[in-house]
N, C-alpha and C positions, 0 to 999 in steps of 0.2 A: 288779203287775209280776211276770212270770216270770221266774228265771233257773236256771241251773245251775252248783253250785259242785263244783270238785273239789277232792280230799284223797288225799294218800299216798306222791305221787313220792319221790324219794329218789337217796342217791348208794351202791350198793351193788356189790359184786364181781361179775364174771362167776360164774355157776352161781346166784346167789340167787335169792329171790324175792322179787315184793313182792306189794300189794294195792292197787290205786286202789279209790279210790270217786267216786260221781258224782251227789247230792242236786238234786232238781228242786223248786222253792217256787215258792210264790206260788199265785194264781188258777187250777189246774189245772180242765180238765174231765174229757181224758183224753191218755193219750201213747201213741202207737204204737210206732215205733221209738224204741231207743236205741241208742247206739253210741260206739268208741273209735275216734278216728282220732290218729295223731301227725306231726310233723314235723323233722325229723331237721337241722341245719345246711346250709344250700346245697342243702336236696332239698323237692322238691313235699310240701305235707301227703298222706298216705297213709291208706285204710280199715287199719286194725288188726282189730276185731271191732266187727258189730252183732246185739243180738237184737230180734225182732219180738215183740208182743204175747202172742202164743201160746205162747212162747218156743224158736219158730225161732232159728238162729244163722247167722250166715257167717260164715266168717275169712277173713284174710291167709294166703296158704302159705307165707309167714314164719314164721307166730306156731302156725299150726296143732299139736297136740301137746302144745304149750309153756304155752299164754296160753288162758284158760277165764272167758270174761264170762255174767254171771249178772243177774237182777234182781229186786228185793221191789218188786210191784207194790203193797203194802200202804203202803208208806216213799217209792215214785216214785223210788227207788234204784238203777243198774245200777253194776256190780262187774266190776274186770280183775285177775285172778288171775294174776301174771306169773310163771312158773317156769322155771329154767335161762335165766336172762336171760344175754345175750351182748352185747356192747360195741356190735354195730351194734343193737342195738335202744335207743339211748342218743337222747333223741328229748324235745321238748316235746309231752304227751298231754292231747290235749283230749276233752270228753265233747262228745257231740252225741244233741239229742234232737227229733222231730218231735210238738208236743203242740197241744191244740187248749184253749184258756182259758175260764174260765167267759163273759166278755166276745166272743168268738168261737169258738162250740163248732162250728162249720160248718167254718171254715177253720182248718188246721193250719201252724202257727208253727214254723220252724227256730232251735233255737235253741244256742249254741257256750257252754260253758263258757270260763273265761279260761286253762286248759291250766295243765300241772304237770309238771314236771322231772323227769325219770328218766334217773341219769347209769349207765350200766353199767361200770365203771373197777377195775383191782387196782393 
């Protein structure tokens, strides 16, 4: 069984920073994309950042500047570097990644972390 667990949210002051991280286990074959999406109270989940294998990036033009996702393709790791965090980016952050399993290395699997709390508050 694959999953994806996150670690690092937190409850910190406008200007801080933090660091999620985002660990992919189990029966890997290989993973493509990873990425951060979050959702905020009474709002749609939203893309935050993803990076592609190659280590292509997109952002949000929210976070753009601010927010730097990274990955140890050695570890199946991808990382969100949050800096000059601000109150509306106060949000449940889930990891999401596209991996394909030793059990179906053909077809590629969606799959959601269980999301971690980043409260932005003074």
């Amino acid at each position: 069984q694959v999953q994806l667990v996150e670690s690092g949210g937190g409850l910190v002051q406008p200007g801080a920073s933090l660091r999620l991280s985002c660990a992919a286990s189990g029966s890997l074959f290989s993973i493509n994309v990873m990425g951060w999406y979050r959702q905020a109270p009474g709002k749609q989940r939203e893309l935050v950042a993803i990076i592609i294998s190659d280590g292509s990036t997109v952002y949000a033009d929210s976070v753009k500047g601010r927010f730097t996702i990274s990955r140890d393709n050695a570890k199946n790791t991808v990382y969100l570097q949050m800096n000059s965090l601000k109150p509306e980016d106060t949000a449940v952050y889930y990891c999401n990644a596209d991996v394909r399993t030793i059990s179906t290395p053909r077809r590629y699997l969606e799959l959601w972390g269980q999301g971690t709390l980043v409260t932005v508050s003074s």
